[in-house]
C-alpha positions as CSV (number, residue, x, y, z in Angstrom):
1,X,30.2,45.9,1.7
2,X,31.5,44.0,-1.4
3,X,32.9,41.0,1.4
4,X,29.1,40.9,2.9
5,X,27.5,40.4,-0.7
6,X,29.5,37.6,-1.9
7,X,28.8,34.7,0.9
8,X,25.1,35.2,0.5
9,X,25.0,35.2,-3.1
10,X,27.5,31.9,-2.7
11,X,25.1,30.4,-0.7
12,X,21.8,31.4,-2.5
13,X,23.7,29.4,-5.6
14,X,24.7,26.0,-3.2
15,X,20.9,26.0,-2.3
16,X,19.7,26.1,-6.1
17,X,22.1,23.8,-6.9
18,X,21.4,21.1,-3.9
19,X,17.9,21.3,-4.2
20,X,16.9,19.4,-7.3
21,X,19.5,16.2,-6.3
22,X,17.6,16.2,-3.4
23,X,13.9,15.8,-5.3
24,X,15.6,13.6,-7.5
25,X,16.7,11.5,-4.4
26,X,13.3,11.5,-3.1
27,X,11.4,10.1,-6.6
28,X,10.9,6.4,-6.6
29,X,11.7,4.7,-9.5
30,X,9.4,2.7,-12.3
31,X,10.7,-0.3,-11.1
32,X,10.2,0.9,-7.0
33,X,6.7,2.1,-7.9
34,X,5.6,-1.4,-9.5
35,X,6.8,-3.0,-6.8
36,X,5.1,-2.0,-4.3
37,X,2.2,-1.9,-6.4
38,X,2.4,-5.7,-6.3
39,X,2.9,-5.5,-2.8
40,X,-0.3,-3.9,-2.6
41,X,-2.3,-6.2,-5.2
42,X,-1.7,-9.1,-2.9
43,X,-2.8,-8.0,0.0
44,X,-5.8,-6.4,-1.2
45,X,-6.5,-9.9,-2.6
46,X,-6.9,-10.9,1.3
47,X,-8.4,-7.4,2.2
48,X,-10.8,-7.9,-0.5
49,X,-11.7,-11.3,-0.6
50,X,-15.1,-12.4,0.9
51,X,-16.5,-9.0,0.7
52,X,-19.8,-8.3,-0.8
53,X,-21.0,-5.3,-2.6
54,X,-24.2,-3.9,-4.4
55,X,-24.3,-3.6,-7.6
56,X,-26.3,-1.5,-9.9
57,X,-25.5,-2.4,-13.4
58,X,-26.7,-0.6,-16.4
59,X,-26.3,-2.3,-19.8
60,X,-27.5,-0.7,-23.2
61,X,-26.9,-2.9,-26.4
62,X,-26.6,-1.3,-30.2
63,X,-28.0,2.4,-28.3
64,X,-31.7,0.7,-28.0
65,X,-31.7,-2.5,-25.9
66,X,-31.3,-2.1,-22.0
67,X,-31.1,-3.7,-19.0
68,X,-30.7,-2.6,-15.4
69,X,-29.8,-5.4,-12.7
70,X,-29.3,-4.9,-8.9
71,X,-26.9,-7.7,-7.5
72,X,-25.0,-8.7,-4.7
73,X,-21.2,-8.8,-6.0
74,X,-19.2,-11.3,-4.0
75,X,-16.0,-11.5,-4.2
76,X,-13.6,-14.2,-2.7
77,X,-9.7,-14.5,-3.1
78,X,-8.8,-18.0,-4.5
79,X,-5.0,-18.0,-3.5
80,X,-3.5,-20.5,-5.9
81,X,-5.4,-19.9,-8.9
82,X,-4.3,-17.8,-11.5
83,X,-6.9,-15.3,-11.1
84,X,-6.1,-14.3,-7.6
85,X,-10.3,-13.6,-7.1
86,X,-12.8,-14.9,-7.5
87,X,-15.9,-12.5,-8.3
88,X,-19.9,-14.0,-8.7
89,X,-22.8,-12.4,-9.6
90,X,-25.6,-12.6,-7.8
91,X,-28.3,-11.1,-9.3
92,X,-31.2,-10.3,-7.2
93,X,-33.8,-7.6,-9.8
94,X,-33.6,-7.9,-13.4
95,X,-35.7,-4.5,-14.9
96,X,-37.3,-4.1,-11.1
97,X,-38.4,-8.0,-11.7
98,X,-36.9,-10.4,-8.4
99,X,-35.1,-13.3,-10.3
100,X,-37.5,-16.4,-9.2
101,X,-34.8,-19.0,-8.1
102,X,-31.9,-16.9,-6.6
103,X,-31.7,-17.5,-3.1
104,X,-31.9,-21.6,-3.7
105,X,-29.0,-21.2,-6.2
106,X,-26.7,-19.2,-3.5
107,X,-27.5,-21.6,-1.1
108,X,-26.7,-24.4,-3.3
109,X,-23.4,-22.7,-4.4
110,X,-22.0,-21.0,-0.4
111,X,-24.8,-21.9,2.2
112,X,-23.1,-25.6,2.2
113,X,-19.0,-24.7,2.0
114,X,-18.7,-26.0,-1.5
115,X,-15.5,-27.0,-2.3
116,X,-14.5,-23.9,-5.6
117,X,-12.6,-26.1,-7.8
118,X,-12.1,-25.3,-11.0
119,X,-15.5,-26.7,-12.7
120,X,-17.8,-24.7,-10.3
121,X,-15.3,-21.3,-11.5
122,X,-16.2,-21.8,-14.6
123,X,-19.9,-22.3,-13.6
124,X,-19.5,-19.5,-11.4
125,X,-18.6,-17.2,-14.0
126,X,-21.0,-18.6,-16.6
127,X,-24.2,-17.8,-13.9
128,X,-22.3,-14.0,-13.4
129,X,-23.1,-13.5,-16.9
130,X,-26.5,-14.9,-17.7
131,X,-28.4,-11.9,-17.7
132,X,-25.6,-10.0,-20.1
133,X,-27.8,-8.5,-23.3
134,X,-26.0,-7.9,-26.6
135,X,-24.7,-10.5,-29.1
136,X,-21.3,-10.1,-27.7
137,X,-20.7,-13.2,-25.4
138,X,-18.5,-12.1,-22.2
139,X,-17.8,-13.0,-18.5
140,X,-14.8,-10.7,-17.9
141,X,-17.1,-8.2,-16.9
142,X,-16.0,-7.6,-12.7
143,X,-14.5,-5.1,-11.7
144,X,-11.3,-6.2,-9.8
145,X,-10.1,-7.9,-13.1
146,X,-7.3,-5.8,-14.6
147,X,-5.7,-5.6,-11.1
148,X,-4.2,-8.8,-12.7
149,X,-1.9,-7.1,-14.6
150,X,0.3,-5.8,-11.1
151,X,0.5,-9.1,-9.3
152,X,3.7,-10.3,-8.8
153,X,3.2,-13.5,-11.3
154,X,1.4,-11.5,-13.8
155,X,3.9,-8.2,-13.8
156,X,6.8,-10.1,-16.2
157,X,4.9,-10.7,-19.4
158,X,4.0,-7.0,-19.3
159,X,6.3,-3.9,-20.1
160,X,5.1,-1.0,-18.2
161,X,6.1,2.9,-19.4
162,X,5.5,5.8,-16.8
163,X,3.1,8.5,-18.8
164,X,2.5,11.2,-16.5
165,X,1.6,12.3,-12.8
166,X,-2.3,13.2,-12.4
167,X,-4.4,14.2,-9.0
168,X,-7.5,12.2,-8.6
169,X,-9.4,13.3,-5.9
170,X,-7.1,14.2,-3.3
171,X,-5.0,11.3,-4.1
172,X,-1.3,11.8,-6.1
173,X,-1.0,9.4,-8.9
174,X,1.3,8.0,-11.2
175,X,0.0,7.5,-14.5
176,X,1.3,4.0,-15.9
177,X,1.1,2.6,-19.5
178,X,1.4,-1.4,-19.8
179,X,1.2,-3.6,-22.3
180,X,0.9,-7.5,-22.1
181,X,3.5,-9.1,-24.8
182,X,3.5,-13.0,-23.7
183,X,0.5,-15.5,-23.5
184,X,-1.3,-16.2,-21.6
185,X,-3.2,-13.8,-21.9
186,X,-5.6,-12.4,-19.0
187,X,-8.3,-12.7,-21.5
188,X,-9.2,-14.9,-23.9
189,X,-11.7,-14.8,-27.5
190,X,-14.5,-17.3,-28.3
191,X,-11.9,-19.5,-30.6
192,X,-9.4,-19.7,-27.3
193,X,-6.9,-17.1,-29.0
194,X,-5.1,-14.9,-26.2
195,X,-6.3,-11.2,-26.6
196,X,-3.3,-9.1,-25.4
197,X,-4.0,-6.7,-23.3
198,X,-2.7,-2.5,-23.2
199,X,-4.0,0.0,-21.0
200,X,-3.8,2.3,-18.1
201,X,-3.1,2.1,-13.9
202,X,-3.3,5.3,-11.9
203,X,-1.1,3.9,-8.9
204,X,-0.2,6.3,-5.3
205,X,3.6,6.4,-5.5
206,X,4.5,5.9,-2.3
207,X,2.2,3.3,-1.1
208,X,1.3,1.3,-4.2
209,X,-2.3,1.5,-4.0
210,X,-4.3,1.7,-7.5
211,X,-6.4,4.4,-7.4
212,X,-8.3,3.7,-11.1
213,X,-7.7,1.2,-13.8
214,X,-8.1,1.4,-17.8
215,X,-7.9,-2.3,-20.1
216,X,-8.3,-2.5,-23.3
217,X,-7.9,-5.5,-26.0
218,X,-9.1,-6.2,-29.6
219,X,-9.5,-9.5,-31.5
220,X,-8.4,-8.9,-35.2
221,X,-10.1,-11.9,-36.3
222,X,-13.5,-10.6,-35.4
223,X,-12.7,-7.1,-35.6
224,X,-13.6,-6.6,-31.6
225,X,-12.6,-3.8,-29.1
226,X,-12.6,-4.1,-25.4
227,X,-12.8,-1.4,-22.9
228,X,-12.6,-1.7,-19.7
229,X,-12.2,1.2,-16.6
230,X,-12.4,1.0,-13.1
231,X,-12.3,3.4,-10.4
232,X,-11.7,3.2,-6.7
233,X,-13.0,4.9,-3.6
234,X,-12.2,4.7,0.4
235,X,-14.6,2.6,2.1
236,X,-15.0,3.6,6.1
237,X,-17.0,0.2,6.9
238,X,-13.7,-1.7,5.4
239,X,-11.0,0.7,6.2
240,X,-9.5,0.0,1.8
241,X,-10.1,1.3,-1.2
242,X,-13.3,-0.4,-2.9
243,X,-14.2,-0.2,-6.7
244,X,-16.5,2.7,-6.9
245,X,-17.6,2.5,-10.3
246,X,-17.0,-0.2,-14.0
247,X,-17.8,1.3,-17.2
248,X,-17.1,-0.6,-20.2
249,X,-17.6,-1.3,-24.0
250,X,-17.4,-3.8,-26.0
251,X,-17.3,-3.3,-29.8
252,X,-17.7,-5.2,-33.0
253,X,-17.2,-4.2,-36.8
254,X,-19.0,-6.5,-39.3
255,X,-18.1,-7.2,-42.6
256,X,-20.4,-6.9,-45.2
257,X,-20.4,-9.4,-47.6
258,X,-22.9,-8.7,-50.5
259,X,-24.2,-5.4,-51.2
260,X,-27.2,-5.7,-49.0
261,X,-25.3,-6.1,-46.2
262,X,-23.4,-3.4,-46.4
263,X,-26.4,-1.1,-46.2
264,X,-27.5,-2.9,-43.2
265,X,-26.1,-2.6,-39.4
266,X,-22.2,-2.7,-39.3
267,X,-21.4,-2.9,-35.5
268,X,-22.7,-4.4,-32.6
269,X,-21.8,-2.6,-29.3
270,X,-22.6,-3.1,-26.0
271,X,-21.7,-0.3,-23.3
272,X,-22.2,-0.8,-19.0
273,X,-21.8,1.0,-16.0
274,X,-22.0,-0.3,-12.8
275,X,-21.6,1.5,-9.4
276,X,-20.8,-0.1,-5.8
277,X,-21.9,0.7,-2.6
278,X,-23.0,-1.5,1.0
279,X,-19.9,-3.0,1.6
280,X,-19.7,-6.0,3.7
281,X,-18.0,-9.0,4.7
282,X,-19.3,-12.5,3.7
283,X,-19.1,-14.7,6.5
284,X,-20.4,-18.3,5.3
285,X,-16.5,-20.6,4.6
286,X,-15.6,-21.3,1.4
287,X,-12.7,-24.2,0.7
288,X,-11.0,-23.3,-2.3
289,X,-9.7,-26.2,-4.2
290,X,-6.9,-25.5,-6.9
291,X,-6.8,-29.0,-7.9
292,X,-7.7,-30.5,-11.2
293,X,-11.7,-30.8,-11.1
């Protein structure tokens, strides 16, 4: 009886033992994870690029001003830029009011394959943000912005610290802390200084995807704080993960100078939310031009 007990307990230990090298085995590392992360980033720059989305975007500035706009997002990948998309605003209702010259500005601007260059980026992004309330100037304000941080050009000027696993939805997620330590930075203040970035990615392990991003910077000069989250759904229509919904803030402590001041206002803050849906492929060529211009 004493010969029969032995084995099995032998064996019940060699299983014990062998099973956690074998989990261990199985976990990717940081570095693995990150990797295909960026794998994923640049494809969903192709996957993603000329898609168009609805927008409803809520913004409320200081807790009394606010502003609701219905748009069509487009969003086009612009492969040797250093954003890797480009994303415009086209805003169709401003408070349930049809803005009067929007369709002859998107047909000046795609109906005629305009040549992108830089210039008309910079215009692009100006006429995404003309309807923005609040005293706080910004045009970062798109949703598929921090997935900057991941691409494969952007990844080594960040240090990245796993933080924890979390379920979202029915999706298993690495939690991933980064923070930007060398200019240039993905965003930028009024005075051109580079605003560091820190924050948050929720990445899928084993395929890279990002299921939610969280960015945050501050400008120490003006006393500003930036927030910015991002979350992602499956889209049938597309067969990817879309952003589902962009909430952000945007935060700024005055300084009183005399007495009266002091007693009046001390922050300005602007807060959004904006929520996606109608996915849908734009179809009019654009030529991208990454030349000087």
């Amino acid at each position: 009886m004493n010969g029969d007990r032995i084995p099995r307990l032998f064996t019940m230990a060699a299983i014990v033992a062998v099973f956690p090298l074998i989990s261990a085995a199985q976990e990717p590392t940081l570095e693995t994870v990150l990797e295909r992360a960026a794998a994923y980033v640049d494809r969903y720059q192709t996957d993603l690029g000329s898609v168009i989305a609805e927008e409803h975007y809520l913004q409320v500035s200081d807790g009394r001003l606010t502003r609701r706009m219905v748009s069509d997002l487009l969003v086009l990948s612009t492969p040797g830029l250093q954003e890797p998309w480009l994303a415009f605003r086209d805003v169709i209702k401003v408070d349930g009011k049809e803005v009067p010259d929007r369709q002859q500005r998107l047909e000046e601007l795609f109906l005629k394959s305009p040549r992108i260059t830089r210039q008309l980026r910079r215009r692009l992004m100006a006429e995404s943000a003309r309807f923005n309330i609040g005293a706080i100037t910004r045009n970062t304000n798109v949703p598929t912005m921090a997935l900057q941080v991941l691409s494969v050009t952007e990844q080594p000027r960040f240090e990245f610290r796993k933080d924890d696993n979390q379920r979202i939805g029915k999706i298993n997620t690495w939690e991933i802390e980064f923070e930007e330590n060398k200019p240039p930075a993905l965003i930028t203040g009024s005075n051109g200084k580079d605003l560091l970035g820190h924050g948050k990615v929720w990445i899928e392990p084993s395929t890279g995807r990002v299921i939610q991003t969280d960015f945050r910077t501050e400008d120490d000069s003006v006393d500003l704080e930036i927030e910015m989250r991002v979350t992602y759904r499956p889209d049938d229509t597309l067969g990817i993960l879309v952003p589902a919904k962009m909430t952000e803030r945007y935060l700024v402590r005055l300084r009183p100078i005399t007495t009266r001041e002091r007693l009046a206002r001390r922050t300005i803050e602007v807060n959004g939310e904006a929520t996606y849906s109608n996915f849908r492929r734009f179809l009019v060529e654009v030529t991208i031009d990454v030349g000087a211009g």
